[in-house]
C-alpha positions as CSV (number, residue, x, y, z in Angstrom):
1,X,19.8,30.0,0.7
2,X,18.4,28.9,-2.7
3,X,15.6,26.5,-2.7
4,X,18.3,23.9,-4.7
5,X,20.9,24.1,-2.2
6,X,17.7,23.6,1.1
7,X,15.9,20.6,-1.0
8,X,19.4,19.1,-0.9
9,X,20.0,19.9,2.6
10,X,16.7,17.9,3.5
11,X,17.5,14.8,1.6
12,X,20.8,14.7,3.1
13,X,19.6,14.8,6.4
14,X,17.4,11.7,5.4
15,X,20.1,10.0,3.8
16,X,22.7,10.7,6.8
17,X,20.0,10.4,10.3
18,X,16.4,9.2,8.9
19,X,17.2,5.8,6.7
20,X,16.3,7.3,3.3
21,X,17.8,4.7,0.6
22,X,16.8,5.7,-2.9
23,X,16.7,7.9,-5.5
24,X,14.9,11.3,-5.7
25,X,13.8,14.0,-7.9
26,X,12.6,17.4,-7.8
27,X,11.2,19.1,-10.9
28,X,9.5,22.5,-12.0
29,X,8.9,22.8,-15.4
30,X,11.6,21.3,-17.8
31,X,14.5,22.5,-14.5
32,X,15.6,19.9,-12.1
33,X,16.2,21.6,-8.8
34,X,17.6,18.3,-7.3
35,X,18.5,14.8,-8.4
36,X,20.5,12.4,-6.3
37,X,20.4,8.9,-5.2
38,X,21.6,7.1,-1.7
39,X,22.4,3.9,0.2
40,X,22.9,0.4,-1.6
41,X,20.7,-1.3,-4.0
42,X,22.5,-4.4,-2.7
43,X,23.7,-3.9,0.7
44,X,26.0,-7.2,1.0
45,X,27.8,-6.2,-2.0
46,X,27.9,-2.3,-1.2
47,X,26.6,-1.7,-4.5
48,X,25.3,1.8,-4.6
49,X,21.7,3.3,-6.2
50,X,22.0,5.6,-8.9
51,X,18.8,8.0,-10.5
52,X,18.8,5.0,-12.9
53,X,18.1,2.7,-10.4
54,X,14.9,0.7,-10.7
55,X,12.5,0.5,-7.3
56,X,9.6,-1.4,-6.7
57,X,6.8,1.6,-7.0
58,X,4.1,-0.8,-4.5
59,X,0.8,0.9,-5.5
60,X,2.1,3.3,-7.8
61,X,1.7,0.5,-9.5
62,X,-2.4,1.0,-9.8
63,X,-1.6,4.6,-11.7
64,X,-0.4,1.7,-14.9
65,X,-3.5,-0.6,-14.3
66,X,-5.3,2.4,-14.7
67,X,-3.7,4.1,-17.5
68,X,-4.1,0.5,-19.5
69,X,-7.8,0.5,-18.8
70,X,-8.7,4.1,-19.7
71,X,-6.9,3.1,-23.1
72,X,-9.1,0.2,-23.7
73,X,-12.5,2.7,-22.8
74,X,-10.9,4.7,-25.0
75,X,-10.9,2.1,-27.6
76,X,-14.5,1.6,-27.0
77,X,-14.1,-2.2,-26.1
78,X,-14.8,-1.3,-22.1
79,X,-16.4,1.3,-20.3
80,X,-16.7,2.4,-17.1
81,X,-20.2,1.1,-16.6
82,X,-19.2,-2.7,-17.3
83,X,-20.4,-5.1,-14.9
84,X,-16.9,-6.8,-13.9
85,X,-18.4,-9.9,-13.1
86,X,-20.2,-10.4,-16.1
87,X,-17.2,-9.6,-18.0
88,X,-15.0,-12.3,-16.1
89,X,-18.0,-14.8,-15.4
90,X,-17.2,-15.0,-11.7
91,X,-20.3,-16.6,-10.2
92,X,-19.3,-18.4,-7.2
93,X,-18.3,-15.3,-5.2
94,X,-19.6,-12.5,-2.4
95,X,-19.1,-9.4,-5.1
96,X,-21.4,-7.7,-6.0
97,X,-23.0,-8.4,-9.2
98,X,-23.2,-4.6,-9.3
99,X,-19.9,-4.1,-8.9
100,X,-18.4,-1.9,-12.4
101,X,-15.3,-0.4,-13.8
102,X,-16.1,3.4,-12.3
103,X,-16.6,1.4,-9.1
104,X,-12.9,-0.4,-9.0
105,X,-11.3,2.5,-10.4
106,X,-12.3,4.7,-8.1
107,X,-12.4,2.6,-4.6
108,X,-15.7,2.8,-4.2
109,X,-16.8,-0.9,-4.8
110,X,-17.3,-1.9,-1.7
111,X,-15.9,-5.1,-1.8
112,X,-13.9,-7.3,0.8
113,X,-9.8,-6.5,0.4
114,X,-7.4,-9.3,0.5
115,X,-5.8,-7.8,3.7
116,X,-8.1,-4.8,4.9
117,X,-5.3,-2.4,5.7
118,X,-7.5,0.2,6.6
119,X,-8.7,-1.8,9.2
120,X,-5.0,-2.6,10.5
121,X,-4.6,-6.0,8.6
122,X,-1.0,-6.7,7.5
123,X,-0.5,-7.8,4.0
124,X,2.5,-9.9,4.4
125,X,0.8,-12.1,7.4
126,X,-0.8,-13.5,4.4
127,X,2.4,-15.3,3.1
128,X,2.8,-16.6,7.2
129,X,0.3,-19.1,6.2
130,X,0.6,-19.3,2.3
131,X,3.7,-19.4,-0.1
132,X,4.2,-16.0,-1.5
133,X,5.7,-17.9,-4.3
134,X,2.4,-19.6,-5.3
135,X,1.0,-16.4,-6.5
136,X,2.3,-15.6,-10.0
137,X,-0.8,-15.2,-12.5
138,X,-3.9,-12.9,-11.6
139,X,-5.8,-15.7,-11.2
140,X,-4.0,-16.8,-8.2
141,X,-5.4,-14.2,-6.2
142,X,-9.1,-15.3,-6.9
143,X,-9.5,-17.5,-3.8
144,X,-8.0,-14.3,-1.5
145,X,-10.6,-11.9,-2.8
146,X,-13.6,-13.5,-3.9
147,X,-15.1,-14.9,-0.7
148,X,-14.5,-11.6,1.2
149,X,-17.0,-10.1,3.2
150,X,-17.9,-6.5,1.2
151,X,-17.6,-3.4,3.3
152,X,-20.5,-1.3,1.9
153,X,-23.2,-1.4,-1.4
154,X,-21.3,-0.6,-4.6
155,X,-20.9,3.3,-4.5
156,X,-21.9,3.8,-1.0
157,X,-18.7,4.7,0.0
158,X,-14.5,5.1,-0.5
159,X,-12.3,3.0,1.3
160,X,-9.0,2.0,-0.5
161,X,-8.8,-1.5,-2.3
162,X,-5.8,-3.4,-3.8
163,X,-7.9,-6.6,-5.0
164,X,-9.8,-4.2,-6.6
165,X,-6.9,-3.5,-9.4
166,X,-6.7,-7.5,-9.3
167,X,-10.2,-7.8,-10.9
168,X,-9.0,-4.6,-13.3
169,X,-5.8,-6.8,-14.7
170,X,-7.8,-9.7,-14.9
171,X,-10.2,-7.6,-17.3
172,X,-7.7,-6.5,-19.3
173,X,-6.4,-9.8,-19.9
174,X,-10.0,-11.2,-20.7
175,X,-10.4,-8.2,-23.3
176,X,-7.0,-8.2,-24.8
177,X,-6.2,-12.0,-25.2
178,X,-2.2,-10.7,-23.6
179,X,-1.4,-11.4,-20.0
180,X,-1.7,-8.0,-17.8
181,X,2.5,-7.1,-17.5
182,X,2.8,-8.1,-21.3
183,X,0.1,-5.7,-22.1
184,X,1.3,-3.0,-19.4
185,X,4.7,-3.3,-21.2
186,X,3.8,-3.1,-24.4
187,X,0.6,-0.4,-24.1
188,X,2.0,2.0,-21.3
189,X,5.8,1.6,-20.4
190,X,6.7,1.1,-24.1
191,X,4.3,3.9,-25.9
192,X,5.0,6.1,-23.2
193,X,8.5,5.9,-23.5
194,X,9.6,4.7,-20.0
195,X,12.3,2.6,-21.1
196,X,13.1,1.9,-17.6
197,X,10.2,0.3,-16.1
198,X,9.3,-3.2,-16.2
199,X,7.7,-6.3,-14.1
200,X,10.8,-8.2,-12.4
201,X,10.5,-11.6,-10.6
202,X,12.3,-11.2,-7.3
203,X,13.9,-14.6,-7.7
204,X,14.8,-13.8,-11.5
205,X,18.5,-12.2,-12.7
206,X,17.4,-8.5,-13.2
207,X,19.9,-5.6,-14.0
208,X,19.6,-2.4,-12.4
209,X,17.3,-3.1,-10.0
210,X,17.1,-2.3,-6.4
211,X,16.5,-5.3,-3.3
212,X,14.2,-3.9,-0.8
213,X,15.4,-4.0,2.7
214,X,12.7,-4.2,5.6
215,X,13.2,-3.0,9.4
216,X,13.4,-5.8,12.3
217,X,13.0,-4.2,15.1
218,X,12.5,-5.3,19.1
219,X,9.5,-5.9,21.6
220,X,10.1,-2.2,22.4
221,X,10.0,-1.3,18.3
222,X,13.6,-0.4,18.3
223,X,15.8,-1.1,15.2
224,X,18.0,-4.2,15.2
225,X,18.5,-5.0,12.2
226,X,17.7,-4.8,8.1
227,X,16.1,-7.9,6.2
228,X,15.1,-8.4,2.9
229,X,11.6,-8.1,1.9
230,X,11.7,-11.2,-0.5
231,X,8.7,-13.3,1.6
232,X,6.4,-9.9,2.1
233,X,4.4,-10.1,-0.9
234,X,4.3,-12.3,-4.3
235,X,7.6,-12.7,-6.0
236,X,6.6,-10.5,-9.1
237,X,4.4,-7.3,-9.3
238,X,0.7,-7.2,-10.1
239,X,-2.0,-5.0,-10.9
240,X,-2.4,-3.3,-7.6
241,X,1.6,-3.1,-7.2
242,X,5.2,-4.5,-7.6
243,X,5.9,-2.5,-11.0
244,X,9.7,-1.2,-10.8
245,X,10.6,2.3,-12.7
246,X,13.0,4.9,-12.3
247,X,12.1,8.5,-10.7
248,X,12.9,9.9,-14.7
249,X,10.5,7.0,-16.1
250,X,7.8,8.7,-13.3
251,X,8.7,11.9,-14.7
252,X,7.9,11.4,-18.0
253,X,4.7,9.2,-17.4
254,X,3.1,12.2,-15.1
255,X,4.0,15.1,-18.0
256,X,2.9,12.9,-21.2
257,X,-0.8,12.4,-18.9
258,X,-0.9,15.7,-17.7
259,X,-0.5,16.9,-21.3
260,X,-2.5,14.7,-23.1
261,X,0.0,12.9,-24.9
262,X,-1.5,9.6,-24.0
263,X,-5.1,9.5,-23.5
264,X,-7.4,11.9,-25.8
265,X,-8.6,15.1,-24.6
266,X,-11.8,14.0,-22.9
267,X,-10.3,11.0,-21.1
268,X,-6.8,13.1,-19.9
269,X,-9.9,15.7,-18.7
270,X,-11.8,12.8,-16.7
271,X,-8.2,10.9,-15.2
272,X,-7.5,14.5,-13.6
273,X,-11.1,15.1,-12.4
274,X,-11.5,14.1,-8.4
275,X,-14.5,11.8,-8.3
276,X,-15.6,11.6,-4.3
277,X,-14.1,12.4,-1.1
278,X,-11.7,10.4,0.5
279,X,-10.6,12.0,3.5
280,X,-11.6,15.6,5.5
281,X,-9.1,16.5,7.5
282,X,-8.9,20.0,9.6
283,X,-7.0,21.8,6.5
284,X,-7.2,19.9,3.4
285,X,-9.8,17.8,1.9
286,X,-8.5,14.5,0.0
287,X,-10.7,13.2,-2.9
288,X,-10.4,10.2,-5.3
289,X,-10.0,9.8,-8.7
290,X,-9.5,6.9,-10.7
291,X,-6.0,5.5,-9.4
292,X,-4.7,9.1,-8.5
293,X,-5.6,11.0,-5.0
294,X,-6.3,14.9,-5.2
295,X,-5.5,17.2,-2.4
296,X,-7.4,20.2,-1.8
297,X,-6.9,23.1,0.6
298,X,-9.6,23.5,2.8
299,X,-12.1,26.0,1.2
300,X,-10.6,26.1,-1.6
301,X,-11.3,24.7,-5.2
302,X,-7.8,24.9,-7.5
303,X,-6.0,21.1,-7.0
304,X,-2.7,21.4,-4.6
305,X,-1.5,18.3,-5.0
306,X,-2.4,15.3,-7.6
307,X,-0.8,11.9,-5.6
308,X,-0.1,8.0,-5.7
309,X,1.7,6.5,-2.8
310,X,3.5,3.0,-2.4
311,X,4.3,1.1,0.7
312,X,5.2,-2.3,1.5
313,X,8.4,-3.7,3.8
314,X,11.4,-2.6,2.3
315,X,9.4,-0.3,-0.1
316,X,8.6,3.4,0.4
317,X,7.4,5.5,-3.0
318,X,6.1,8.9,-2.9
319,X,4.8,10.5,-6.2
320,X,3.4,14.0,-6.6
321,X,2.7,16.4,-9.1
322,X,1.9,20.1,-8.0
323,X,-0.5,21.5,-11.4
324,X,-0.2,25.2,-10.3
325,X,3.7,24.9,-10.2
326,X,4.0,22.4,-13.2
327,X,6.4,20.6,-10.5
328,X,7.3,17.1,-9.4
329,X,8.7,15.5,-6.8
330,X,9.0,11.9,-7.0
331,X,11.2,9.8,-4.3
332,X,11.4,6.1,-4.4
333,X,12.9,4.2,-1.1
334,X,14.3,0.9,-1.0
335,X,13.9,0.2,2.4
336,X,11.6,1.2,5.4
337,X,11.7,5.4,5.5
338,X,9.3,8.0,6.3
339,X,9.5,9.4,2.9
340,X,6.1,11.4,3.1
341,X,7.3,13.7,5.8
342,X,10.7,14.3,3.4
343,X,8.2,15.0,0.5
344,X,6.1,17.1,2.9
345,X,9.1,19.5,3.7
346,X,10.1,19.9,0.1
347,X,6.5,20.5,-0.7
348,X,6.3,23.5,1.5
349,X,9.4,25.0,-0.5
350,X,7.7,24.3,-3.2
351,X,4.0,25.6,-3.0
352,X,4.2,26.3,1.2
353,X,2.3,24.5,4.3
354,X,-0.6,22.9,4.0
């Protein structure tokens, strides 16, 4: 069986037994081994995604932030030693005074998350207590972050951080003058040429663009039901996530990076550097960079896998880029699917088990 004809039979089998709503591609080179999209951007009005289809990316969302800050390094009006707090006058607040650009970038400030995931803490029990719909400018999320306990000294560690993309928008919008999704828009999405890709309110009137349905399931975690995901998380995306694109749009941003097209030589060389390790498992090492993750086989140098996930209720985004095979697979979910074990069995047909 060609490998066209087996990715396809995978995706099916998600679509048909495994709750896989979305769209999905599957690249190497400039050939598309499979496209396709499933299930309903709108599920009361049966209306059907398409690979045009836009989906809430969640953290993917951080792999913009992070593009729009290398281009203002690049610009020489930041760098990656900057003391955020002195560039946003903070005072009143548990962050380090340390605390710099490299440091936010890279996870490895230390400081106190808005809802410490890695330590089990749900993000949407946050809006249980506060309006989701009170948080619309960056600024809005200063009382969440900046009173927060810090988890380690400023480069004393890696554990993942959304606030810390919160204190990255916020410096772009002190450097630039231009609120962060005007400047993403105008900077990244435009000049990049993903035409489909945008910041959408979830209570605004937005074409093309998928609802996210979330799981309700029983005191024995059985499925009863879908709802949607419209009181999980702020009404429109920020810089740590909530950007919508298409899998094409995702395409194109990972080739015009990888190739230089967007950053100069030096800095496209640095964004596809690992930085520190992330995670040792028994056959692969994960490492860090700045936005991006980088997965190594164990014992062995040459990248496998250069990665930016996205998950929130009613939002499931896996986004990978394979160096050695100049191939992509990108596959954006609309509603609550174990998308990383269907990336993981078109991976091995890709570039084999890990």
């Amino acid at each position: 069986m060609k490998i066209e004809e087996r990715i396809k039979q995978i995706v099916e089998t998600y679509a048909a037994e495994k709750d896989f709503s979305g769209a999905i591609l599957v690249k190497k080179a400039n050939d598309i081994l499979f496209s396709g999209a499933y299930g309903y951007a709108h599920k009361g009005w049966k209306i059907k995604n398409t690979v045009d289809t836009k989906f809430d990316t969640a953290s993917v969302t951080k792999l913009f932030t992070t593009v729009g800050v290398l281009l203002l390094i690049e610009k020489g009006v930041l760098s990656f030693q900057d003391r955020v707090l002195e560039i946003l006058d903070i005072k009143d607040t548990t962050i380090s005074k340390e605390v710099t650009i490299y440091h936010l970038l890279t996870h490895t400030s230390g400081i106190g998350d808005d809802a410490d995931e890695e330590a089990g803490e749900s993000y949407e029990d946050i809006w249980k207590i506060k309006p989701n719909y009170s948080i619309r400018e960056l600024v809005d999320f200063l009382p969440q972050l900046i009173y927060k306990a810090p988890n380690f000294e400023p480069g004393k560690g890696c554990r993942y951080n959304n606030v810390a993309f919160i204190l990255l928008g916020l410096v772009i919008e002190k450097i630039t003058g231009q609120k962060y999704r005007d400047y993403i828009k105008e900077e990244v999405f435009e000049k990049i040429g993903m035409t489909n890709s945008g910041f959408y309110s979830m209570d605004g009137i937005n074409e093309n663009v998928a609802e996210g349905y979330a799981m309700v399931c029983d005191d024995k975690d059985e499925f009863i039901e879908w709802r949607k995901n419209i009181y999980s998380y702020p009404p429109i995306g920020s810089p740590d996530g909530g950007a919508f694109t298409t899998v094409e749009d995702l395409d194109i941003f990972i080739h015009k990076l990888y190739n230089g097209e967007v950053l100069s030589k030096e800095l496209t060389e640095d964004l596809f550097t690992p930085k520190v390790v992330y995670r040792e498992y028994e056959k692969a090492t994960v490492k860090m960079g700045y936005g991006f993750e980088f997965i190594f086989r164990k014992d062995e140098d040459d990248i496998l896998l250069i990665t930016k996930d996205g998950v929130n209720p009613g939002v499931a985004c896996k986004f990978n880029y394979y160096p050695s095979a100049d191939a992509t697979v990108i596959v954006l979910a609309n509603q609550d699917c174990n998308v990383w074990a269907m990336a993981r069995e078109i991976q091995e047909l890709l570039v084999g088990k890990l």
